[in-house]
C-alpha distance (Angstrom), angle and dihedral (degrees) to the residues before:
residue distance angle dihedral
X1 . . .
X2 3.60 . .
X3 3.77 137.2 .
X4 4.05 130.5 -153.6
X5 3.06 122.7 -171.8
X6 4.36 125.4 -142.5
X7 3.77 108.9 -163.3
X8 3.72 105.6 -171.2
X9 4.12 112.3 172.9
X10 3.27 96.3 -106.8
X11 3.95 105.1 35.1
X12 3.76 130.3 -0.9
X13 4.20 123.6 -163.9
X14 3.77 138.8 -171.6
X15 3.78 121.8 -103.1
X16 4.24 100.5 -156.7
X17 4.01 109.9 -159.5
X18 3.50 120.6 -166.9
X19 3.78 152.4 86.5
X20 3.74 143.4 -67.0
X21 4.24 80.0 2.9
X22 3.73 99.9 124.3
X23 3.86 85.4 101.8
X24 3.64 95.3 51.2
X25 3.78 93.1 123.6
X26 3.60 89.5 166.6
X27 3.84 89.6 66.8
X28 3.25 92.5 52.5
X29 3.56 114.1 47.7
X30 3.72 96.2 61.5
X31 4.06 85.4 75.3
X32 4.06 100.8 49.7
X33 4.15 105.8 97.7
X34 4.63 78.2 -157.2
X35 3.36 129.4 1.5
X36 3.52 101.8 -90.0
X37 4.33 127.4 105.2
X38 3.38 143.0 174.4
X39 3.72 116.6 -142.6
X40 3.98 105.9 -155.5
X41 3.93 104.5 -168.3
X42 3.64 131.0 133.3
X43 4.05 150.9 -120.4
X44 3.80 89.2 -83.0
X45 4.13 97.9 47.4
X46 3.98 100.4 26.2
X47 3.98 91.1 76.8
X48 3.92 92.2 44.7
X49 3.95 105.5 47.8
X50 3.97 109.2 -14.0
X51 4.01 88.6 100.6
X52 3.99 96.7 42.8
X53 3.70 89.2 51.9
X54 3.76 90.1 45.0
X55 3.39 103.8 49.1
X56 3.34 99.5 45.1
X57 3.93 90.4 53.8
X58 4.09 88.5 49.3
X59 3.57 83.7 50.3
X60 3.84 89.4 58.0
X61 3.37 91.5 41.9
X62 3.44 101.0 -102.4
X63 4.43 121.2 143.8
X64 3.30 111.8 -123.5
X65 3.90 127.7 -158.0
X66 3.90 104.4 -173.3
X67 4.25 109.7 -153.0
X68 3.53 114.2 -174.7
X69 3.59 118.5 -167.7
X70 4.18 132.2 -171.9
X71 3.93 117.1 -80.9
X72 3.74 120.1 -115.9
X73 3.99 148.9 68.6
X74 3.97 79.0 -100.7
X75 3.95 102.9 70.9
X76 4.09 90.6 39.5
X77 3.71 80.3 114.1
X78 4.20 139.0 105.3
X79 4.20 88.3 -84.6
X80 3.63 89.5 65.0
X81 3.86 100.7 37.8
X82 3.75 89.3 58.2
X83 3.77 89.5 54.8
X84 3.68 78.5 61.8
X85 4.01 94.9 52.9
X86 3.95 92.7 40.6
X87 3.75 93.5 56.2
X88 3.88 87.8 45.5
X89 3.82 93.5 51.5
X90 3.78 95.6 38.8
X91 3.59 86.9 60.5
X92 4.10 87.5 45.5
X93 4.18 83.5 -123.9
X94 3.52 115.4 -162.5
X95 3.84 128.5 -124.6
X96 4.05 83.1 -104.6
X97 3.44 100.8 59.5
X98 3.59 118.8 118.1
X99 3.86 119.8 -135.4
X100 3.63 115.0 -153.4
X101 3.96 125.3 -156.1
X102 3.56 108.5 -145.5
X103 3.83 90.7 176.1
X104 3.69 150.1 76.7
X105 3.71 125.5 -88.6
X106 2.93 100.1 -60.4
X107 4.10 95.7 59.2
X108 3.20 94.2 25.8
X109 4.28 86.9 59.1
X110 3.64 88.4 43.8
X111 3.86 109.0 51.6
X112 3.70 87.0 40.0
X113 3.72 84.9 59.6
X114 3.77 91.6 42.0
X115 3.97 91.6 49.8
X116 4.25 82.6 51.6
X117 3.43 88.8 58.5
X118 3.69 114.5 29.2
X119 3.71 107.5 99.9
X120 3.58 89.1 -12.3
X121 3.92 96.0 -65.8
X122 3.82 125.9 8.6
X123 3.94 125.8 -179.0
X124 3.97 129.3 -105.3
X125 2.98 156.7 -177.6
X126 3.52 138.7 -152.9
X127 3.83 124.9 -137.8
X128 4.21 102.2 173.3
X129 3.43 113.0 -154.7
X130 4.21 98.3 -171.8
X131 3.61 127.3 54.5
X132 3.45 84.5 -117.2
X133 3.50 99.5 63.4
X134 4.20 87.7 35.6
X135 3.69 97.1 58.4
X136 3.82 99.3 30.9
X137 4.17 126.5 3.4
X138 3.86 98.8 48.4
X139 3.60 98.5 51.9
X140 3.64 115.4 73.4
X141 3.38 112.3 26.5
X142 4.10 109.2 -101.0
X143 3.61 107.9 148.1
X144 4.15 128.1 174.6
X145 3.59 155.9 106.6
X146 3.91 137.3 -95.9
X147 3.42 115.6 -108.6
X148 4.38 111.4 -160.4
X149 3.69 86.9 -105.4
X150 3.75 98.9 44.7
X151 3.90 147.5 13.3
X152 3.77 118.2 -118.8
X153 4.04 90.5 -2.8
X154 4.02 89.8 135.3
X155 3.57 111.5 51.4
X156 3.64 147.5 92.9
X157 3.55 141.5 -133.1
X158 4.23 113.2 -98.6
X159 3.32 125.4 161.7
X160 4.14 120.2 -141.4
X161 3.78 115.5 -126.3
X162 3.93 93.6 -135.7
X163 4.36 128.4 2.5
X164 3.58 110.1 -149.9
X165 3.66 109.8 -160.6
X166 4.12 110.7 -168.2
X167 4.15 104.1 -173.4
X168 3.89 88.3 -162.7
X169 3.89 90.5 63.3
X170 3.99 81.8 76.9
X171 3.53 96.1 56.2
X172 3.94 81.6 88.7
X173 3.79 100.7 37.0
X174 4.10 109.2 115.8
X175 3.93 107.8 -109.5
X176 3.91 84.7 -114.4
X177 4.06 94.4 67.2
X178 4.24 83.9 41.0
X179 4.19 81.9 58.6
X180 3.49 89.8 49.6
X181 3.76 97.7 42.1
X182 3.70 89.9 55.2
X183 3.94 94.8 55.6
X184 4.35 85.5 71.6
X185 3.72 87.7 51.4
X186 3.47 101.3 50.6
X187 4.16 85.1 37.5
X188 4.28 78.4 71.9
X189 3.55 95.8 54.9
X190 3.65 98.9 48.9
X191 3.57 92.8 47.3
X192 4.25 105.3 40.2
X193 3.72 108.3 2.6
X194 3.38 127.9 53.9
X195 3.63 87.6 174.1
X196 3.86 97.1 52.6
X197 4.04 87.4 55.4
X198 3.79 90.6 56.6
X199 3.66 90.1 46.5
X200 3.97 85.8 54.9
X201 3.42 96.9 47.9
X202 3.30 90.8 54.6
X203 4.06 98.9 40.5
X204 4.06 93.6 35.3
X205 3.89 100.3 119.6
X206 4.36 98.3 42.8
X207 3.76 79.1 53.5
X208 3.91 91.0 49.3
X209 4.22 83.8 45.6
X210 3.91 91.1 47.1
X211 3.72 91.6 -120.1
X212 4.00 91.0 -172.3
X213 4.00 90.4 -136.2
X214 3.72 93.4 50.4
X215 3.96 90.5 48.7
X216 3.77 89.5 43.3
X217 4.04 90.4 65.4
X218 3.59 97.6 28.6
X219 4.33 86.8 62.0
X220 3.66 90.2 34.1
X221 3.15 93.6 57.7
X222 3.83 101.9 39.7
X223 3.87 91.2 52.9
X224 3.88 93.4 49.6
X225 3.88 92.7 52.3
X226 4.33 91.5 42.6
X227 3.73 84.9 41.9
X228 3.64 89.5 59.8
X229 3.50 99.2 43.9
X230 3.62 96.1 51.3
X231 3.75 98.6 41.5
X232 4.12 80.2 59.7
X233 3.85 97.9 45.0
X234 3.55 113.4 14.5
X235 3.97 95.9 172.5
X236 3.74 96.4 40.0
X237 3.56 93.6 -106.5
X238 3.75 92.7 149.3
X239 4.07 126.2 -21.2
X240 3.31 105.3 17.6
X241 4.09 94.9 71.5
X242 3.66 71.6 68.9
X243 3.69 89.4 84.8
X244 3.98 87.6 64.2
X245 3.85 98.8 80.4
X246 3.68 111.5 139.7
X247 3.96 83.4 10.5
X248 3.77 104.1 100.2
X249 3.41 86.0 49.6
X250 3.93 94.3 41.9
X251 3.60 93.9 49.0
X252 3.69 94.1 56.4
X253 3.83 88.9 50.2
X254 4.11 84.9 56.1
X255 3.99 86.6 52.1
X256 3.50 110.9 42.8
X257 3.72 94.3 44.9
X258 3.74 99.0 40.9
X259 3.83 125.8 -96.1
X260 3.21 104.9 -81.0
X261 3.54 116.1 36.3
X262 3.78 104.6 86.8
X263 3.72 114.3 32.5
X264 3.62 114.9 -116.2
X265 3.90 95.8 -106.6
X266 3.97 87.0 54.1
X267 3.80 86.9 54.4
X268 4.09 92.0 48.5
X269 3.60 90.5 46.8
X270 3.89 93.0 55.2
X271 3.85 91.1 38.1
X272 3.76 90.8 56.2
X273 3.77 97.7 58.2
X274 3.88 90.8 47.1
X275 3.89 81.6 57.8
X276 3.18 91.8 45.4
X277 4.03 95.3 50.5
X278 3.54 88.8 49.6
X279 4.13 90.6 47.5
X280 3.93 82.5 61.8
X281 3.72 98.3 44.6
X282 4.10 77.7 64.2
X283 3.25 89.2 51.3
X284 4.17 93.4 -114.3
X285 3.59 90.8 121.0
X286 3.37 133.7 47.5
X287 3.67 121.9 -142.9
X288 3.81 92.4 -102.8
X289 3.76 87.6 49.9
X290 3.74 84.7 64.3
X291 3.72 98.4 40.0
X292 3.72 90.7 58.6
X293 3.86 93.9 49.1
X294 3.59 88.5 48.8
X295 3.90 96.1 50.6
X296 3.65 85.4 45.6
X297 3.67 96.9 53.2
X298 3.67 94.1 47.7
X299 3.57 102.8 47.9
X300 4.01 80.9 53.9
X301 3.98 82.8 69.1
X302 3.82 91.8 -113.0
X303 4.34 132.8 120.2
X304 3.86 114.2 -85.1
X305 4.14 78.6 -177.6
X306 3.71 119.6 71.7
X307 3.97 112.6 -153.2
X308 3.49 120.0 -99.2
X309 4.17 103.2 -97.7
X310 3.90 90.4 164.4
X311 4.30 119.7 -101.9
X312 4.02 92.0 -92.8
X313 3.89 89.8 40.7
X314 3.23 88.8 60.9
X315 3.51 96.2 45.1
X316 3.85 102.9 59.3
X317 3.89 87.3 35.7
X318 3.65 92.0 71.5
X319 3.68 97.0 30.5
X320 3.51 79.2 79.6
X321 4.05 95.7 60.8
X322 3.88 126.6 117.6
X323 3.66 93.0 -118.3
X324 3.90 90.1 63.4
X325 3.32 111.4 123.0
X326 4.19 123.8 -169.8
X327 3.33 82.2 -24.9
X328 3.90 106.7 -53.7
X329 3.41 126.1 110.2
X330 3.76 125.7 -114.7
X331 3.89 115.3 -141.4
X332 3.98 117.5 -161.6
X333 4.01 94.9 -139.4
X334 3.49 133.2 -176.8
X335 4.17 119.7 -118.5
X336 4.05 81.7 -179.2
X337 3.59 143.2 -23.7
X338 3.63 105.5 -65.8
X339 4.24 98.3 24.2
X340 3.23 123.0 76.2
X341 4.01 132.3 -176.0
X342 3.96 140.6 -178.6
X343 3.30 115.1 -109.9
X344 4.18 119.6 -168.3
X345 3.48 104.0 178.0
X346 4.03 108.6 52.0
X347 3.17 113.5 161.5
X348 4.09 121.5 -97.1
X349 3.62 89.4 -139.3
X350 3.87 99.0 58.5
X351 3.72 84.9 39.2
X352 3.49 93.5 71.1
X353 3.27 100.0 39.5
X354 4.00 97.4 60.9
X355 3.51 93.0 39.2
X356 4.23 97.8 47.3
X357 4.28 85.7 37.0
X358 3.82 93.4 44.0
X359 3.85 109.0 46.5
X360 3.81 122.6 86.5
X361 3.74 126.5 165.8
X362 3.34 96.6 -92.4
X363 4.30 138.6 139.2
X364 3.69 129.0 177.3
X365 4.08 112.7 -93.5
């Protein structure tokens, strides 16, 4: 096992990587203000892991309140965040409980929004149970809903007091939600490290395999560059909506389709080579700039096409995006593999083009 530290300047909290460490009890008691949690997971998870984790926090004598809530992108909504409150009420929870996301992004954005809330601020902890939510959604502390005209537009920003990443929970992740964990790692070498890009090009299918040494750096790595980020801009004031590349586009995908029907990885991976089409139509990129993040992208098993949503579609999807600002839209672009940089004024012209030359019907298998 390994431990990261995020050292925000008013908190900081340990990020543990390793295997078979779900049970590490011992890791997680340290962070519980009274021995009481609330594991938040769902119908997919609960069968897998809910009772390991459970018993071996009874075992420490720790009360557990179990709340398990529907799987999918689709109930990341105010229905299933009450199911959150009424289990905590029902079990007359105090304000120093600690609610526990054993989960991917989608639980993991959801109880941290529930611990915001719940008495006006409630610990957690994060226990991610993708790679997506390992290398990207756990760290950092954005937590929200969907709203039908927007992911994550009601939420707030609420840091975990400890991220537990266990690489065997992925063992039993579909190879479809590996694809779409592997569009947020390769999101950090387009937009910081050249040299972590190459390194993925070149270690793409052991990742794909879950070759544990492979996955080991590829999270490592991840964490250290988000962990940076965020401990410099918490709020996303400045460089941290640098972590959105491919997501303006992405979340739009998520929207116009219905939550739900492409995973939010698949979206990401589409989104970045629409960013990346537009980068070139700057003249940032070249075209075998593109090619290679394209080839890269697809041999992660994710959509180089985005589906066809229609030019003003598109338009008034992402006007509703959290990076909008007095009405424009901010683009995360890329000046060269390995930099990225917000742009607010791209022009309408190129717009179009990328997104009417782009699109094809097309949705993962």
């Amino acid at each position: 096992m390994l431990t990261l530290d995020l050292v925000l300047p008013d908190t900081r909290y340990p990020i543990h990587i390793g295997r078979d460490i779900l049970e590490r009890v011992d890791l997680i008691l340290p962070h519980l203000p009274v021995p009481q949690v609330a594991i938040v997971t769902n119908t997919t998870i609960a069968p897998l892991y809910l009772d390991r984790l459970k018993n071996a926090l009874e075992a420490a004598g720790v009360n557990c309140i179990p709340v398990i809530l529907p799987d999918g992108e689709q109930y990341k909504n105010w229905e299933s965040l009450n199911l959150v409150f009424d289990a905590l009420l029902s079990a007359r929870a105090e304000r120093k409980v600690t609610l526990i996301a054993l989960g991917g992004g989608v639980i993991g954005d959801m109880t941290g929004f529930a611990a915001a809330c719940y008495q006006r601020g409630a610990n957690f902890i994060q226990i991610p149970t993708t790679l997506l939510s390992q290398v990207d959604s756990s760290v950092g502390g954005k937590t929200a809903i969907n709203h039908p005209l927007g992911k994550n537009m009601i939420g707030a920003f609420y840091q975990p007091h400890m991220v537990l990443a266990d690489l065997a929970l992925l063992d039993t992740l579909p190879d479809r939600e590996i694809s779409a964990g592997l569009a947020e790692v390769i999101k950090y070498g387009l937009l910081g490290d050249a040299g972590f890009f190459a390194w993925l090009e070149q270690h793409i299918e052991a990742l794909r395999a879950r070759d544990h040494d492979a996955l080991v750096y590829a999270v490592k790595r991840s964490i250290e560059m988000k962990a940076e980020i965020v401990a410099e801009d918490e709020k996303e004031q400045g460089r941290r909506a640098l972590l959105n590349l491919g997501h303006t586009f992405g979340h739009a995908i998520e929207t116009g389709l219905g939550f739900g029907r492409w995973l939010h990885g698949e979206a990401v991976g589409a989104g970045m080579m629409l960013a990346a089409e537009l980068s070139r139509h700057y003249g940032w990129l070249s075209q075998q700039d593109c090619i290679r993040i394209g080839y890269l992208i697809e041999k992660a098993g994710l959509p180089v096409h985005a589906p066809d949503l229609g030019v003003a579609n598109w338009k008034s999807l992402m006007s509703h995006d959290k990076k909008v600002e007095q009405g424009a839209i901010r683009f995360v672009l890329l000046e060269r593999l390995g930099c990225a940089v917000l742009k607010g004024d791209v022009d309408d012209g190129l717009l179009d083009k990328v997104l009417s030359g782009s699109c094809i019907r097309r949705t993962p298998d």
